[in-house]
N, C-alpha and C positions, 0 to 999 in steps of 0.2 A: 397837671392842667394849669394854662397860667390865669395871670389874676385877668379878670375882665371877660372869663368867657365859663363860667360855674354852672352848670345845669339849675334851671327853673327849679324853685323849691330848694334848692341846698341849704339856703339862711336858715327857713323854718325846720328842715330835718335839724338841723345843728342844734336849733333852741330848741327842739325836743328832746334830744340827747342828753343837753345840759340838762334840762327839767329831769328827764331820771335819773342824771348823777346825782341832782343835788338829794331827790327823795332817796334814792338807795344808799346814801351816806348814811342819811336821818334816819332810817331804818334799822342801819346795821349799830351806829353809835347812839342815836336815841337824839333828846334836844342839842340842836348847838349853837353858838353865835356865827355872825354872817363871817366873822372872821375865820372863825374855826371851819365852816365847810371851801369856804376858799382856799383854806391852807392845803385841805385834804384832796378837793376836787381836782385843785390846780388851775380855778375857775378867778379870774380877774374878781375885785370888790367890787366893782361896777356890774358886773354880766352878774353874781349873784343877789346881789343886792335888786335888780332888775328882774331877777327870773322868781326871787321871795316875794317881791310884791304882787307876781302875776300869779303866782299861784295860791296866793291870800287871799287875791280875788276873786280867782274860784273855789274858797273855801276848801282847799288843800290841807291847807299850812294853818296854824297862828301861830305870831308874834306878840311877845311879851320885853321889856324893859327890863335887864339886868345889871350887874357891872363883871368887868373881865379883867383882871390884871390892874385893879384900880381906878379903872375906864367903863365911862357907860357904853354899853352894847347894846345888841337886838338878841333875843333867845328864838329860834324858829323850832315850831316844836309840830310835827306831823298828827295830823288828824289820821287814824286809821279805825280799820275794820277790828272790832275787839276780838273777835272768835278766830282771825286765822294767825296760824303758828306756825316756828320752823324747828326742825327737828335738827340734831345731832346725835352722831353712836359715836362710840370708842371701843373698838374690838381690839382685846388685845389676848396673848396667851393663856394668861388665867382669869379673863373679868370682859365684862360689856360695863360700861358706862350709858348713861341715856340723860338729853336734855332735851327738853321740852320749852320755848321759850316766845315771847313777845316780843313783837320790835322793841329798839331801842333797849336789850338787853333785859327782859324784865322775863328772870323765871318763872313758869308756871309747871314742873316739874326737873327735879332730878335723881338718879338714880345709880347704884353702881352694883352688880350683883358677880358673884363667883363661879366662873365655868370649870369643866376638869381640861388640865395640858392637854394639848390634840385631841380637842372637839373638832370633827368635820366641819368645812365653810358651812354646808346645807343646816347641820346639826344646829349650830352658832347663828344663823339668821334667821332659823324656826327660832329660838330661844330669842333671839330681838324682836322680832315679831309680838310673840305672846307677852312682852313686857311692855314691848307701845302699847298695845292694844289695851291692857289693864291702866297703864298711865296714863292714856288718853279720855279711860271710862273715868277714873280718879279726876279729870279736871273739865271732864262735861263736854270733851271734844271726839270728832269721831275722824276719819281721813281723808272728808272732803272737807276740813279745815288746815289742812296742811297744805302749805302754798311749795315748801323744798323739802328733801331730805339731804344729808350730807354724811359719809361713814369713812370715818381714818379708819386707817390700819395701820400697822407698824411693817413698815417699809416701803420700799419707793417705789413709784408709779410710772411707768413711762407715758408720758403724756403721749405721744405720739402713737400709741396705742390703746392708751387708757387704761391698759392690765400692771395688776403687778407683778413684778421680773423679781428674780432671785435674788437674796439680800434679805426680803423678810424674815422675820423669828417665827412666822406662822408658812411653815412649807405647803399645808394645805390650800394655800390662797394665790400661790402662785398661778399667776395667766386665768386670774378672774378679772372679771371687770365689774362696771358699774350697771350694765345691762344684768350679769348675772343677781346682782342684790337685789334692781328694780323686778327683777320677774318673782325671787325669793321673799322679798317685802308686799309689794303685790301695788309698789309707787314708786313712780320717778325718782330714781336716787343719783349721786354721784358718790366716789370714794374721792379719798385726799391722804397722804401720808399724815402719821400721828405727831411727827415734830410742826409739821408747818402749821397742824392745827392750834397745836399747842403752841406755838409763838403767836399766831394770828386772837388765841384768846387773852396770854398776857398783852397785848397791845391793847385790848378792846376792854381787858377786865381785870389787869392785873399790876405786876413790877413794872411791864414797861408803855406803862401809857404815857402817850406825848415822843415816843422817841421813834425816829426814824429809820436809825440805822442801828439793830443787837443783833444776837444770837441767843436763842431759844435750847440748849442742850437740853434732851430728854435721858434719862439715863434711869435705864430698865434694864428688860432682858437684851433690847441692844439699844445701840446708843447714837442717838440721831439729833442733827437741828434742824432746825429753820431758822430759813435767813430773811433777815429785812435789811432791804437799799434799801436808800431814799422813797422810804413810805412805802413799800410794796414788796410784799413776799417772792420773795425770787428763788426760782427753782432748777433753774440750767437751762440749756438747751431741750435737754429732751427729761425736764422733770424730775432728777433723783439728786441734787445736788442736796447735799449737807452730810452725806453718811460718812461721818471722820470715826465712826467706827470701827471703820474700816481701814485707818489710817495705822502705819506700824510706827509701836514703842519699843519695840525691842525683836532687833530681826531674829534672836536664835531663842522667838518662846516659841507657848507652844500652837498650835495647827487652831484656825480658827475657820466656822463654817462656811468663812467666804472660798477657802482654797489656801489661802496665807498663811501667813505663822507672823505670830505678837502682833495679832491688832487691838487698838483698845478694848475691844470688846473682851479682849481675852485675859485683862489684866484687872476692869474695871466694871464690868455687866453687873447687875443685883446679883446673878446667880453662881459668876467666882467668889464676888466680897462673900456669900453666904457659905460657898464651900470653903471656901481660907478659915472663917470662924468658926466655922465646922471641925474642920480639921483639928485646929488650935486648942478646942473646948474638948472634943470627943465625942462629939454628940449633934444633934441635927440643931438649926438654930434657923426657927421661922423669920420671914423679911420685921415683921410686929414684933419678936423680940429682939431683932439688930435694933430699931428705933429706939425700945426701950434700953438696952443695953449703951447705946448710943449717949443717950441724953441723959444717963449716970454717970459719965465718962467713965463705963469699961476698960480696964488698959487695954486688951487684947483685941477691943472691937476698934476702939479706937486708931489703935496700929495699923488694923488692916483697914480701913478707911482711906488714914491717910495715905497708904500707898495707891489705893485707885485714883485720891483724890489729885495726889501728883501725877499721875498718869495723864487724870482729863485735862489737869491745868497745862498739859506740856501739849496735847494736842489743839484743845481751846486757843492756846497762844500761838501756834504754827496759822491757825484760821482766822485771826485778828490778826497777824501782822499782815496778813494777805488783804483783807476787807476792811479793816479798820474801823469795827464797829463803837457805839458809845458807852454798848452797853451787854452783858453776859447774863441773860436768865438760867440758871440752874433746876431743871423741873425733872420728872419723874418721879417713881417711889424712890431711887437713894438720895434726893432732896429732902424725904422725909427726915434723914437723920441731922440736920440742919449744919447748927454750927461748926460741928467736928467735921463735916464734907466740904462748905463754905471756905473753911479758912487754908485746910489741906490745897482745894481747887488755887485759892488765890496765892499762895505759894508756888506751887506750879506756873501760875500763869505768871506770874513775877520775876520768874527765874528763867525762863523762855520766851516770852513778849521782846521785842523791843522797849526801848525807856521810852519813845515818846506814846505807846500803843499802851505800856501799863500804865502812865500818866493820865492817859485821858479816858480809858474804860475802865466799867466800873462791872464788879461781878457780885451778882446777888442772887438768892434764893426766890424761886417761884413763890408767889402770895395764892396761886390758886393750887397745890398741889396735885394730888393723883386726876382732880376734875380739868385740868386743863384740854385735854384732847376736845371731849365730848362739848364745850362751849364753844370753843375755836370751830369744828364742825358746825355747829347749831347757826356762830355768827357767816360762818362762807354758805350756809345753807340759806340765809337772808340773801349773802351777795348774788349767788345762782339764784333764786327767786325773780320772779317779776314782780319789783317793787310797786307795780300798782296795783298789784290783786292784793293789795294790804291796805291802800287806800279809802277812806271816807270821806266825801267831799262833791264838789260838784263839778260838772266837765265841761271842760268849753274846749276848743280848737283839738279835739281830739284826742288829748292827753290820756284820757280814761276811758278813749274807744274802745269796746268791746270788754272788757275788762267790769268783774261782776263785785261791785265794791262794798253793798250792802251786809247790814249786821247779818250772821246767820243764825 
């Protein structure tokens, strides 16, 4: 269309748009300064700064006086509905995770409980069910205070269908969707794969807040990231990008579930590292005693660590010399074993990276460990919300038409 001839109404559709970026920001991050949601929005200082004071004035918003970097600032902090919440799951092969949470990050429950290997989907979302259910009676909430739900899974999604495709470590789930949970839940839900959740909560909760562009490696029974460009979880074309996995370290190992032979997974998963120490020892060796074993330095746990740990740093570095991230979050449970996986991975990455890609990224351990998925869920279950069914305030030009904002 060109400039001088915009259909009637476009200005004000636009300044409503912004008006919900700026709130679903403040929703998902909680207060910020006017700088900080400009950075994020991608919204001019002027256009925010104009669109804070209009919704101050209808009792939206308040603003508070702070300093930022040694500079006075404006704090905009959202007035909302106290009672509604957004949910997060984390289904994974042996555990549900559960978050229960307030805008701006404020838990009002969490939880992690133990499934048996191959539980049926159906089986697995009865048991999520009865655990919201008791979670929600626990904090005085019942499910018409639930504005989203959101459920990773471990594997990838094809957006373009919405199902998960093959590649999961849970076979049961293949070519379910987000329709199937919402009928099993008995509420609107989406799924999301478990690394992007898990990168999207260290942004919001963790190692990498403030940074743009990292990678998220989750490293479990399989082994996935999420990616952040320039501020935004980037997923491919058609939704499954990060599964380096799936990526070969060694063309003559052995056969791995995708069809291939030597992909990380098959060098690197929790559940090789546990059979190598298995092996090693003569005996079964639970993922709780690798940790502990771990953080004695073990010789023999230690050994087998560091060869997974070389393994990931050598694929991690094929995927930063590509992207050229700032920053490397190491999450999952073999993050639990901290140090000794830490320093192995950055070895790896050091000796496969380019110099100027090891020079400038930095690789670190998850600060939220095994609860990553389930908050990164809970935080995109804000961003999938209607930021104004969170709302308290008052309405002028429409903004909170229709939309039921009152305490419940």
């Amino acid at each position: 269309m060109q400039r001088g001839h915009r259909r009637p109404g476009s200005t004000a559709a636009l300044r409503l748009s912004n008006e919900r970026a700026i709130l679903q920001d403040l929703l998902t991050h909680g207060p910020s300064t006017q700088s900080e949601l400009a950075r994020r929005t991608r919204l001019s200082n002027g256009s925010v700064s104009s669109i804070v004071r209009s919704l101050r004035g209808r009792g939206v918003l308040e603003t508070s006086d702070t300093v930022s970097s040694g500079r006075r600032a404006t704090l905009v902090t959202p007035r909302v509905a106290t009672r509604r919440v957004a949910v997060g799951i984390d289904l994974g092969r042996s555990h549900i995770g559960l978050v229960i949470a307030k805008p701006g990050r404020e838990l009002l429950a969490e939880r992690r409980v133990r499934i048996p290997h191959g539980t049926l989907a159906e089986e697995a979302l009865g048991q999520v069910r009865a655990l919201l259910t008791e979670e929600l009676r626990q904090i005085d909430r019942g499910d018409e205070d639930i504005v989203a739900v959101v459920v990773s899974v471990p594997g990838p999604i094809d957006r373009t269908t919405g199902r998960v495709v093959d590649g999961t470590i849970l076979p049961e789930w293949v070519g379910r969707s987000a329709e199937d949970v919402s009928e099993a839940l008995g509420l609107d839900a989406e799924i999301c794969n478990d690394a992007d959740a898990g990168a999207i909560a260290e942004r919001g909760w963790g190692a990498a807040s403030g940074v743009d562009d990292f990678l998220y490696v989750k490293i479990g029974t399989g082994i996935g990231v999420g990616v952040f460009l320039a501020g935004a979880n980037y997923t491919g074309a058609f939704g499954i990008a990060g599964e380096i996995g799936h990526s070969t370290v060694d063309p003559g190992g052995g056969h791995c579930r995708c069809g291939n032979r030597g992909c990380l997974e098959t060098v690197a998963s929790v559940p090789v590292v546990l059979q190598h120490l298995s092996d090693a020892l003569g005996r079964d060796v639970t993922r709780e005693e690798l940790n502990e074993l771990a953080a004695s330095e073990h010789r023999a746990t230690v050994r087998v660590i560091q060869a997974a740990g070389l393994a990931l740093g050598q694929s991690i570095a094929m995927a930063a010399n590509t992207l050229g991230p700032r920053l490397v979050v190491l999450g999952g449970p073999l993050s639990e074993t901290g140090d000794v996986l830490l320093e192995a991975v950055r070895d790896g990455f050091s000796r496969f990276a380019i110099a100027p890609v090891v020079e400038a990224t930095r690789v670190e351990l998850s600060t939220l460990g095994e609860g990553a998925s389930a908050r990164g869920a809970a935080t995109m279950a804000f961003e999938h919300g209607d930021a104004l069914a969170y709302m308290a305030g008052a309405d002028e030009g429409g903004l909170l038409s229709g939309v039921d904002i009152k305490n419940r």
